[in-house]
C-alpha positions as CSV (number, residue, x, y, z in Angstrom):
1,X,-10.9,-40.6,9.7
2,X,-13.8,-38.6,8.6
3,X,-12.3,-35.2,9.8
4,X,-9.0,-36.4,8.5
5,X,-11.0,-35.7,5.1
6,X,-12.7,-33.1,5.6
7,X,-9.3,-31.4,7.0
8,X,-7.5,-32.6,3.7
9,X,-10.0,-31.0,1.3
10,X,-10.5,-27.9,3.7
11,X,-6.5,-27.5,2.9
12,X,-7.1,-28.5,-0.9
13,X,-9.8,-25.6,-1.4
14,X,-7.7,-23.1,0.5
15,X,-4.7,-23.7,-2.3
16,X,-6.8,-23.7,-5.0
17,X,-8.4,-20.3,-3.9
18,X,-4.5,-18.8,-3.0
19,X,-3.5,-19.9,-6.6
20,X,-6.6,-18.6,-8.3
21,X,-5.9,-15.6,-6.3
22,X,-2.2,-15.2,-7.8
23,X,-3.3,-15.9,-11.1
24,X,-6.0,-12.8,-11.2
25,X,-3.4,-10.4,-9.7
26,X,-0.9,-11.7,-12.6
27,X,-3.2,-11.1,-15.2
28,X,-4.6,-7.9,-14.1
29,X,-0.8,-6.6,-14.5
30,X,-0.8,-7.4,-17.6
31,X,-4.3,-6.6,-19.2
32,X,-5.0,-4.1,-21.4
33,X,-7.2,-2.2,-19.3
34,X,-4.2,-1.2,-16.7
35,X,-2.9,0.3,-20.3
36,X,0.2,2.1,-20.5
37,X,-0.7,5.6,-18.9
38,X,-2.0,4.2,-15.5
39,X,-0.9,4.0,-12.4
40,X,-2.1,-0.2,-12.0
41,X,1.4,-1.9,-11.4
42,X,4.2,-1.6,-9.5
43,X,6.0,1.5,-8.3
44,X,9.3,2.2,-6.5
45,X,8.9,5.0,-4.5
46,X,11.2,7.1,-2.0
47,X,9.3,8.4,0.5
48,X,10.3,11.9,2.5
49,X,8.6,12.6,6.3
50,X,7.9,16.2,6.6
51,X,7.2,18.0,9.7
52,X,3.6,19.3,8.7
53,X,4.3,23.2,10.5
54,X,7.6,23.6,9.3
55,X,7.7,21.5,6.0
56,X,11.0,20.4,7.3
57,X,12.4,16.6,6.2
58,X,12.6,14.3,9.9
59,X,13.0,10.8,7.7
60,X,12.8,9.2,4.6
61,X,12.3,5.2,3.6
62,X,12.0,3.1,0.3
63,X,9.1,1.0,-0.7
64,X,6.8,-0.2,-3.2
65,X,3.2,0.6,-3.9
66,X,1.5,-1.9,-5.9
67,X,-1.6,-0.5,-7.7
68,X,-4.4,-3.1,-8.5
69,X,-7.3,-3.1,-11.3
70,X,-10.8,-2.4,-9.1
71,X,-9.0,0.5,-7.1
72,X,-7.0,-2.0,-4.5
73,X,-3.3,-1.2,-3.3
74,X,-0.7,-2.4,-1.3
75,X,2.4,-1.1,0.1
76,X,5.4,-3.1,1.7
77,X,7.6,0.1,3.4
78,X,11.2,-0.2,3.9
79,X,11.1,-0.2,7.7
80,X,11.6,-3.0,10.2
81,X,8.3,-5.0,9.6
82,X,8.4,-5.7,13.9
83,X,7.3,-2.0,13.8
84,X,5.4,-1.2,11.3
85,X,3.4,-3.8,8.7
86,X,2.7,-3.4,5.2
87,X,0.0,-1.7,4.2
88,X,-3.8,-2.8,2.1
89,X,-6.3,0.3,1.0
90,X,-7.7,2.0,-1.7
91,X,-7.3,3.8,-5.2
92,X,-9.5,5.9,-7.3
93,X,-8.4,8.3,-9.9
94,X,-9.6,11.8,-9.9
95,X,-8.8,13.2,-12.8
96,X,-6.2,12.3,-16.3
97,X,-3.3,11.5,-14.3
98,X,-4.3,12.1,-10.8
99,X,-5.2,9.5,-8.0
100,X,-6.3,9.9,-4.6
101,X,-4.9,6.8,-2.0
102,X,-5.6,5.7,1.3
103,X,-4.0,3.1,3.5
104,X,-4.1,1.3,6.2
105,X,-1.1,-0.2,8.3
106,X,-0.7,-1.4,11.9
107,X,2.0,-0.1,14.5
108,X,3.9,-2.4,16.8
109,X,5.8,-1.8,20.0
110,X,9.6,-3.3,20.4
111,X,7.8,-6.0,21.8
112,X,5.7,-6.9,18.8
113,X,2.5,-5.9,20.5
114,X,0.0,-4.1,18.3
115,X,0.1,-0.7,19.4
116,X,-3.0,1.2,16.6
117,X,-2.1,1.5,13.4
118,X,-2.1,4.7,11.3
119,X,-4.1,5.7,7.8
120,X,-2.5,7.5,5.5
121,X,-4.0,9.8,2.5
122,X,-2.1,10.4,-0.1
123,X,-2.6,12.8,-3.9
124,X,-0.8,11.4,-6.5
125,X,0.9,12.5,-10.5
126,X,1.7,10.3,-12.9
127,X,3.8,11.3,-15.6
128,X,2.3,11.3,-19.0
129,X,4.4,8.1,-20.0
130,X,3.3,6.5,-16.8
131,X,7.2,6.4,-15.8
132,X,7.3,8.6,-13.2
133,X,5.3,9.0,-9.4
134,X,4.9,11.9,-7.2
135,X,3.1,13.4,-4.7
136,X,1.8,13.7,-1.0
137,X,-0.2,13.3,1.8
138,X,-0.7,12.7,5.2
139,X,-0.4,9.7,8.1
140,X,-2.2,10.0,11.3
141,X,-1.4,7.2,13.9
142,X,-4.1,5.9,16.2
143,X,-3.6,3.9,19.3
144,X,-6.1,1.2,19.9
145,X,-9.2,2.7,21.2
146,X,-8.8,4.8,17.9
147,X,-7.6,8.1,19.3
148,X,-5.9,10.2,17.4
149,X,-2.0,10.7,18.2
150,X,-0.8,12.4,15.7
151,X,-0.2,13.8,12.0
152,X,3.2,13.6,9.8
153,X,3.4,14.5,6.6
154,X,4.5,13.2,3.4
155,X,6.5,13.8,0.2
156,X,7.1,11.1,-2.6
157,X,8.6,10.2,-5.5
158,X,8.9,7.0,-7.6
159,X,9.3,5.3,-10.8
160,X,7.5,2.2,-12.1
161,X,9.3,-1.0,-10.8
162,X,10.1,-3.3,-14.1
């Protein structure tokens, strides 16, 4: 009975700390600090995969970067989440309305086995209305021992999800 309890508020504390949770990341959205003219919030962005030598398009997918007070981020891709998962990294602006960006998402077989994951390092514009997204980087995958497979390279544009 007595870990019956302890089970039960283990459970209790755990939805308390996920609803605290959501209720900072709502707020931080709307305070005053993420102000008009940054790049905290939502964006909608199309992203184009560029050979790196040539410059030439090989892809393109949707998704949405999310851009948290304190320099977190998050990005949910438009891709089949068996291969590749969202991704959780960092923000810091560099200048007026310039950032810098890196993530971190994990790569899956067909099978669903975790194959690496790849980071990706990205320089971003905002526009002076805080409208408009663009920029680009770089992804380089990793298999598991951390070995370096490869670099692709990326173009983006967006607009702020409302």
């Amino acid at each position: 009975m007595k870990t019956k309890v302890s089970s039960s508020r283990l459970q209790a504390a755990v939805l308390l700390l996920g609803m605290v949770g959501g209720m900072a990341t709502m707020l931080s959205a709307e305070s005053p600090a993420a102000g008009p003219t940054s790049i905290v919030g939502v964006w909608d962005v199309q992203v184009t995969v560029l050979d790196c030598s040539t410059g030439d398009p090989i892809g393109s997918a949707h998704g949405l970067h999310k851009y948290e007070l304190g320099g977190t981020a998050q990005a949910v891709p438009s891709t089949n989440p068996a291969a590749l998962s969202a991704s959780v990294g960092v923000w810091t602006n560099v200048g007026k309305d310039k950032y810098r960006l890196t993530l971190k998402m994990f790569r899956f077989d067909p099978a669903g086995n975790n194959i690496g994951w790849a980071v990706v390092r990205d320089n971003i514009a905002i526009s002076k209305d805080a409208t408009l997204y663009a920029g680009s980087g770089q992804s380089t995958g990793y298999d598991l021992n951390g070995n370096p497979l490869g670099t692709i390279c990326l173009s983006f544009t967006g607009t702020r999800f409302k």
